[in-house]
TORMAR-201653 format. One record per residue (C-alpha): x, y, z. Coordinates in pm, whole numbers, plus 50000, padded with zeros to 5 digits. Example, Ala and Ser with C-alpha at 12.3 -4.5 7.8 and 13.67 -1.06 7.14 Angstrom:
REM residues 2
512304955050780513674989450714
REM end
This chain:
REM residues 311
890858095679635894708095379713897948107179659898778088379369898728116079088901428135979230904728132579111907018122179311907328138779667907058100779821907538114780197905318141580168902638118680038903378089980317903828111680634900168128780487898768097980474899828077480776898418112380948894878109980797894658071780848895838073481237893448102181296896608124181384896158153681179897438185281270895498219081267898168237781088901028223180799903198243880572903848232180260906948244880172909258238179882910138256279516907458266879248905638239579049906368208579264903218198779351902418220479675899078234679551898258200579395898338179879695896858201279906893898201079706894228163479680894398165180090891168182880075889558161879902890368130480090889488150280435886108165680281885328130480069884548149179782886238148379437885428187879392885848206879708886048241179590882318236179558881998229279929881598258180201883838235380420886728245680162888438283080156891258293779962893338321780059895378338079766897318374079720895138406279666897398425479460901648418779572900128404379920897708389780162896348417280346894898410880701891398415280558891598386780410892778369780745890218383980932888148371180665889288337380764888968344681094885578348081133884508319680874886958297781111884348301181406881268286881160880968247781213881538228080931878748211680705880868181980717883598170380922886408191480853887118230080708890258233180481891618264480480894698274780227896488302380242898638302179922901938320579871902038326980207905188341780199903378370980068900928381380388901538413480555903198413980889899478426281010898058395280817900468372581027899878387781349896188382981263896468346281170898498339481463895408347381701893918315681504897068289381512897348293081858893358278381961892678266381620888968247881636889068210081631887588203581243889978231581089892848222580871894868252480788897828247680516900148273380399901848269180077905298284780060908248289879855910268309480066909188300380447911758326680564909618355680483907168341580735907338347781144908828326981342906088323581552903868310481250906008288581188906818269381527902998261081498902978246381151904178209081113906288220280825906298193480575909258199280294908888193079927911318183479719912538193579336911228163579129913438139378978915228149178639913498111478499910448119778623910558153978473911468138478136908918107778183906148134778260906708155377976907128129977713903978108677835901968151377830902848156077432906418168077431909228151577215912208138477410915048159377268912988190277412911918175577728915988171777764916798205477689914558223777923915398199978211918118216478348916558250378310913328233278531915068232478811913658206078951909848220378886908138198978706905138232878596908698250878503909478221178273905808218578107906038259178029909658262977904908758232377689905688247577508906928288377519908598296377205909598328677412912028304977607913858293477283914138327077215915688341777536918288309777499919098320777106919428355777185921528353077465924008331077249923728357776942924368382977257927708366877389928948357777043928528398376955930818405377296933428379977177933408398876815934708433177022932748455376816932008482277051929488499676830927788468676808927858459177234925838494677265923218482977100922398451577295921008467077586918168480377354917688446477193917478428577588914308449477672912008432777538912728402777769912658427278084910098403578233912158373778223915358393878266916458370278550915908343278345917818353678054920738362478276920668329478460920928315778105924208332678023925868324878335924708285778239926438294077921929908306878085929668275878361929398253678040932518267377924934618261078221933328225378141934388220777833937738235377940938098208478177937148179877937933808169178072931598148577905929148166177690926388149877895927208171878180926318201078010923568224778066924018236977693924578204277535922368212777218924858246677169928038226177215929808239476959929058281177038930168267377430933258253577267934268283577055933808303177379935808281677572938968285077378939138317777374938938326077711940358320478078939178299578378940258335778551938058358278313934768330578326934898338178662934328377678660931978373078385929718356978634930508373778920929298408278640925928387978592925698380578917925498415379002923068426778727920518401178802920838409179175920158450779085917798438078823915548426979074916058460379320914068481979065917188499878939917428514678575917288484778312918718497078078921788517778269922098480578392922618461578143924688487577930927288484278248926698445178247928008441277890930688469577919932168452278226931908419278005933648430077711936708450877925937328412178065937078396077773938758424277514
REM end
């Protein structure tokens, strides 16, 4: 039992390890670092090095923590709480509180009672993307140990070696963001391709001018209202791709390498001055799109504001 089927993350993995083999664990670590770089997956690999067991989820020694609903509600905690007290079978309880992020002020407040006397045998890790949202308080007694986006080879190496064909593996890459369980999905959801298709049909309808036909995109958008930041993220790729090719960089430094020639027609037919607003318009939709407001009154004002730069 080790660390050696995570991907990268090398100073996570050493720092963890030089800890467990000098007997100078901590009672509390937060794991914090993006979605899908191996967070969750080493801390279950820490577990089972600690509890000497290749399946700890079927040990009582082992809890995991994980949101009821939009959060972690101080039940849960209190939960925790009293299990904490119990003795272990063996010689440690692992505790894991994922998405931490998401626990209620209350459920924090709760939790804190524990960090600050934890018992000797507990191990308590939180697993965060967005340490932040937590109290400061929390997280002055957490050895915070930071995870980092994988490696765009290792990404690649990864999903060739798990089934996918290169020339996909490439394209999704820079939409991974450095996540190696982003990667794997975008690589196998045809509703990915889709959204990246769509959004180039979309922007190639703005640059026709036909207003008639720029009302009717909003309607045709909805039905990627779940990944709506995603699709937008794609079109501002699409724009920063443009101001690229404008500037004569190699095609290899493209995001949308495999739509060169839709970024090229773009590019010559508008400004460095006009890219900008475009993005700073999609900016702005993605950042109401995730405050709840209208979708559709949204993105009918997104593409308006697009096609008055552009017409």
């Amino acid at each position: 039992m080790s660390f050696d089927n995570i991907l990268g993350q090398n100073f996570a993995k050493k720092y963890l390890e030089n800890s467990i083999k000098r007997n100078k664990l901590n009672s509390a670590y937060m794991f914090e670092g993006i979605e899908g770089i191996g967070k969750k997956k080493t801390a279950y690999e820490m577990s089972k090095i600690l509890m000497n067991t290749e399946h700890p989820e079927n040990n009582p020694d082992y809890v995991e923590v994980k949101p009821n609903g939009s959060s972690i509600k101080v039940e849960q905690i209190r939960k925790l709480e009293e299990d904490i007290i119990i003795k272990p079978v063996g010689e440690y309880k692992v505790y894991i509180i994922n998405n931490a992020e998401l626990m209620t002020v209350q459920a924090q407040n709760a939790l804190l009672k524990t960090l600050e006397e934890p018992p000797q045998y507990a191990v308590i890790i939180l697993i965060t993307s967005n340490k932040e949202a937590l109290l400061d308080t929390i997280k002055s007694r957490c050895d915070i140990v930071k995870f980092n986006p994988i490696s765009n080879e290792e990404i690649v190496s990864y999903l060739v070696k798990d089934g996918i064909d290169e020339d996909t593996a490439k394209i999704v890459l820079p939409f991974s963001r450095g996540s190696i369980e982003r990667a794997l999905d975008l690589a196998i959801n045809q509703e990915f391709k889709e959204i990246r298709d769509s959004a180039e049909d979309f922007i190639d309808v703005l640059f026709q001018k036909n207003i008639v036909e720029i009302l009717e995109l909003p309607a045709q958008v909805e039905k990627f209202k779940l990944r709506i930041a995603e699709f937008l993220d794609i079109m501002i790729d699409y724009f920063r791709d443009a101001v690229l090719i404008k500037e004569r960089v190699g095609a290899d430094m493209l995001i949308n390498k495999d739509k060169i020639k839709s970024v090229e027609k773009v590019a010559r037919k508008i400004t460095y001055s006009q890219i900008s607003k475009i993005i700073g318009i999609i900016e702005e939709a993605k950042k109401k799109a995730s405050s709840n407001c209208n979708f559709n009154i949204n993105m009918q004002v997104m593409f308006l504001n697009i096609y008055e730069v552009i017409k």
